[in-house]
C-alpha positions as CSV (number, residue, x, y, z in Angstrom):
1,X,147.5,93.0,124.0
2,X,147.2,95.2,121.5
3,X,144.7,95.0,118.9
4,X,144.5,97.9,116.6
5,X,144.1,97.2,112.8
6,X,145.5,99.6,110.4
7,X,142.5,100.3,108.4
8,X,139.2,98.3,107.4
9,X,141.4,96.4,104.6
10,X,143.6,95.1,107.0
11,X,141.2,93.9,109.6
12,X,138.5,92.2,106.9
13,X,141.5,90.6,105.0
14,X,140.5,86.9,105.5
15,X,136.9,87.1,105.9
16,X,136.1,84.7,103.1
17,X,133.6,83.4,100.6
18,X,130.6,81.6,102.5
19,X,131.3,82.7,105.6
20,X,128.6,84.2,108.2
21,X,129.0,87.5,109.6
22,X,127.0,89.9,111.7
23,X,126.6,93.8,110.9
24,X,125.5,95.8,113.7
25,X,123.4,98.9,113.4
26,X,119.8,99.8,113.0
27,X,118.3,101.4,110.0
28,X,121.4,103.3,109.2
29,X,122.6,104.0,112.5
30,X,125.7,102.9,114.1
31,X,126.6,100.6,110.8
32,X,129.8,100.0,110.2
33,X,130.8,101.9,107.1
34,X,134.2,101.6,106.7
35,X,134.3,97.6,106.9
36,X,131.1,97.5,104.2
37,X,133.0,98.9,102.1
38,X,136.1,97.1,102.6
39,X,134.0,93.9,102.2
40,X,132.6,95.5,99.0
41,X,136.1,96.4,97.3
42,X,136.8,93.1,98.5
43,X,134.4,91.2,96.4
44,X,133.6,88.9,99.2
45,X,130.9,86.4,97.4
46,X,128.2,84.0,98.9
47,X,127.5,85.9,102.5
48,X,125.0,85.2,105.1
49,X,124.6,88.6,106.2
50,X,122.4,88.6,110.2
51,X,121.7,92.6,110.6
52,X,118.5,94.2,111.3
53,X,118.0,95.6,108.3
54,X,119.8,95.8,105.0
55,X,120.7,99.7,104.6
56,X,119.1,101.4,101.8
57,X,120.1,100.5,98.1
58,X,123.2,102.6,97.7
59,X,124.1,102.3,101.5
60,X,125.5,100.2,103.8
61,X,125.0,96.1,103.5
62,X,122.7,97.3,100.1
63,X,126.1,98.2,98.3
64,X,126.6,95.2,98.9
65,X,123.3,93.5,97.8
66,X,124.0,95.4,94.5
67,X,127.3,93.5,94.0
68,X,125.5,90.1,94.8
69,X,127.7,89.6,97.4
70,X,125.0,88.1,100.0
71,X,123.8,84.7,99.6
72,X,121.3,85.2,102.7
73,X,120.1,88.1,105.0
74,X,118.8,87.5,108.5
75,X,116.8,90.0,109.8
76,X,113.8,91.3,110.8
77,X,113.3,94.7,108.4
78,X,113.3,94.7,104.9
79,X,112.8,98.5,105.3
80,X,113.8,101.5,102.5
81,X,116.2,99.4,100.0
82,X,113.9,98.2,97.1
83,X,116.9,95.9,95.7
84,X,116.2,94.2,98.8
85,X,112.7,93.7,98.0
86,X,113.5,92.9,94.3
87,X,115.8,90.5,95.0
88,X,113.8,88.8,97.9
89,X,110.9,88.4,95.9
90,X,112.2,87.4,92.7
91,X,113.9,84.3,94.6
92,X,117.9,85.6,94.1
93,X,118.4,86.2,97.5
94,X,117.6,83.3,100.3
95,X,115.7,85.7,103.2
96,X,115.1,84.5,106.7
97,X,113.1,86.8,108.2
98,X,112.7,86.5,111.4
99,X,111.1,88.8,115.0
100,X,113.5,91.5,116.0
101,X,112.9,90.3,119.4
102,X,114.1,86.8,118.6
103,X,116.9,88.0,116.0
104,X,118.3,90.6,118.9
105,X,118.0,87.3,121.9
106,X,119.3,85.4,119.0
107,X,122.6,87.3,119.1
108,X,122.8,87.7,123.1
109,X,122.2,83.9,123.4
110,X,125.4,82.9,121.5
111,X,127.3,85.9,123.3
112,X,126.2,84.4,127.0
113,X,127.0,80.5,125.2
114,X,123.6,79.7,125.1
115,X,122.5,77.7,122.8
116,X,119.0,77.7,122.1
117,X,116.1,78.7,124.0
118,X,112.2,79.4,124.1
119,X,109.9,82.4,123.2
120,X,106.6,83.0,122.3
121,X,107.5,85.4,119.3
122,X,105.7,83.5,115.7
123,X,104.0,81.2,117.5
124,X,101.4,79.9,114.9
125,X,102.7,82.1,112.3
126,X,105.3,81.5,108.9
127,X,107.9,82.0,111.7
128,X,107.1,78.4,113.2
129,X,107.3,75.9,110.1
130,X,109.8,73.5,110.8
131,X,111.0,74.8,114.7
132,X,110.4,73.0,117.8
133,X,107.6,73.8,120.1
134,X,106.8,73.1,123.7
135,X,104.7,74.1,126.0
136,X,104.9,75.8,129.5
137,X,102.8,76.7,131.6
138,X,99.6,76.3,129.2
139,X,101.4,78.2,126.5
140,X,103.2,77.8,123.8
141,X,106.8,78.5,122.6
142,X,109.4,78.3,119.5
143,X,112.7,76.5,120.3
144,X,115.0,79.0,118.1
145,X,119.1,78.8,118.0
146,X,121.5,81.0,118.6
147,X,123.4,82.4,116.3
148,X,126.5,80.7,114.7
149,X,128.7,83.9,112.9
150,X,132.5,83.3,112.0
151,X,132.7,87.2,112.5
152,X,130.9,90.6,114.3
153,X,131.2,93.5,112.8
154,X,130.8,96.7,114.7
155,X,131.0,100.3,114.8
156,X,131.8,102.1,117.9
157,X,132.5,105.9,119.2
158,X,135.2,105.5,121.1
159,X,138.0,102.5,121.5
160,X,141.1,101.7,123.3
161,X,143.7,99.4,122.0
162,X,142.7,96.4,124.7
163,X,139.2,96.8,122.4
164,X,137.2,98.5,125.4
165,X,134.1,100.1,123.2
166,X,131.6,103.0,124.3
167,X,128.9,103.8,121.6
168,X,127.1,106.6,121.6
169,X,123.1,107.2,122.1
170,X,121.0,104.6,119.9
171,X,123.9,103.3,117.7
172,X,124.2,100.9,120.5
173,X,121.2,99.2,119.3
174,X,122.4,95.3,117.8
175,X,126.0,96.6,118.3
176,X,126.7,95.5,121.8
177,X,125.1,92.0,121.4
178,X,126.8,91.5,118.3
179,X,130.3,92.2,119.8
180,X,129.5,89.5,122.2
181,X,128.7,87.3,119.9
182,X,131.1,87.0,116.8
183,X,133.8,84.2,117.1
184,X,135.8,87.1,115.6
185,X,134.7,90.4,116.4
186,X,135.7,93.6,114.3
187,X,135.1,97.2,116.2
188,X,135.9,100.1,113.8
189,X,135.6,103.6,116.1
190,X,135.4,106.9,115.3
191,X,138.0,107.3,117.5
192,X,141.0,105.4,119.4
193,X,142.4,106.7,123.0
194,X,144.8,105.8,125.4
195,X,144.3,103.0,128.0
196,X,142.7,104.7,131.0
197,X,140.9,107.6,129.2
198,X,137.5,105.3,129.3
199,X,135.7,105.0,132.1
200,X,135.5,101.8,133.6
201,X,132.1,102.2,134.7
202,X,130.5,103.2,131.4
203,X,132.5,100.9,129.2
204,X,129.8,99.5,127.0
205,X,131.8,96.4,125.5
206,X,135.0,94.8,127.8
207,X,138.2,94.5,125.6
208,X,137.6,90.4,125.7
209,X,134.9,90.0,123.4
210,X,136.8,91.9,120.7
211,X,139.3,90.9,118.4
212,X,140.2,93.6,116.4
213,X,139.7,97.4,116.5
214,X,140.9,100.2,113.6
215,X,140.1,103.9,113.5
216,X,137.3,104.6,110.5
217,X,137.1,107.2,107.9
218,X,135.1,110.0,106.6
219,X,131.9,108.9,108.1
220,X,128.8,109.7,106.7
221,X,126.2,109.0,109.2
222,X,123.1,109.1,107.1
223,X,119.8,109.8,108.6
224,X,117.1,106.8,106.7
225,X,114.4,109.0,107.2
226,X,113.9,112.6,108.0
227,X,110.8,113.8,109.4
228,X,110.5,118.0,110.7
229,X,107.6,119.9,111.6
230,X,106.7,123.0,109.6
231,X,108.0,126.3,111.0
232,X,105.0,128.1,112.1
233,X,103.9,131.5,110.1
């Protein structure tokens, strides 16, 4: 089958208003660019938006948090983006925020079809109000849900039109769980190859679990935070 998208337009077209979608990434790495800013062009309204982190204010899902696209974030970082902040603590934006323990079993429990399950993660904290606890062995544990997304978005190094994904290094990260997870999952790559040109054995993310796959754009890759040591005299 072959799934390959034209461009980020084309493969975002009916995400709609209200609907819940999933962003992989990590700080800045191994986001997916191109679809962000399809969704912004789009003008997509009233989002729950489950990534890590929200970008930074003029990058990645905060492009989007300028538009007042996003109803809700779920995630565990509010990080560098101070509209973020603004909006999270002047009551505009509905925040869960949540351990990134829980948020990254979250997304591999509805991948796997599990549907809820235990940990110890917020036990006794904010985290807790208004979750089920039991206890196992003398100690205590949240019952927390897995996620419920109408679509994934990812961003991938290398694709093939069956949807086969490799990522490379640490943009992994929430990626691969998210491409499990999405009832319609979106891989944009950097690039797309032939069938067979992917090794089976280091395929990151089977072809089954995704939906749709397009070749991005004029990729930025910005680094959050850059830290070097000083040359010595």
């Amino acid at each position: 089958m072959n799934k390959i998208y034209q461009n980020a337009e084309t493969a975002i077209s009916d995400i709609q208003d209200g609907q819940t979608i999933m962003l992989g990434g990590f700080g800045l790495c191994g986001i997916p660019e191109n679809s962000i800013k399809a969704l912004v062009n789009k003008e997509t309204k009233n989002l729950t938006c489950i990534s890590n982190n929200a970008g930074v204010d003029d990058f990645g899902i905060g492009l989007m948090l300028q538009q007042r696209q996003v109803k809700k974030m779920i995630s565990s970082y509010v990080g560098e983006n101070a509209e973020f902040e603004r909006q999270l603590l002047s009551g505009e934006l509905e925040v869960e925020l949540i351990p990134q323990g829980t948020l990254a079993e979250r997304c591999r429990a509805a991948g796997a079809g599990i549907p809820a399950f235990f940990t110890p993660a917020g036990v006794g904290t904010e985290v807790a109000i208004g979750k089920e606890t039991r206890e196992f062995n003398g100690k205590t544990y949240l019952m927390e849900f897995a996620f419920d997304a109408d679509f994934a978005i990812v961003k991938a190094w290398k694709g093939d039109r069956h949807g086969n994904l490799v990522f490379k290094d640490t943009a992994r990260n929430f990626n691969t769980m998210m491409a499990m997870a999405g009832k319609i999952t979106i891989a944009e790559v950097e690039e797309i190859v032939e069938l067979g040109e992917l090794d089976p054995n280091n395929i990151h993310v089977p072809g089954i679990f995704v939906h749709r796959i397009f070749e991005g754009v004029d990729y930025e890759k910005r680094i959050e935070q850059r830290t070097v040591r000083k040359r010595d005299a």
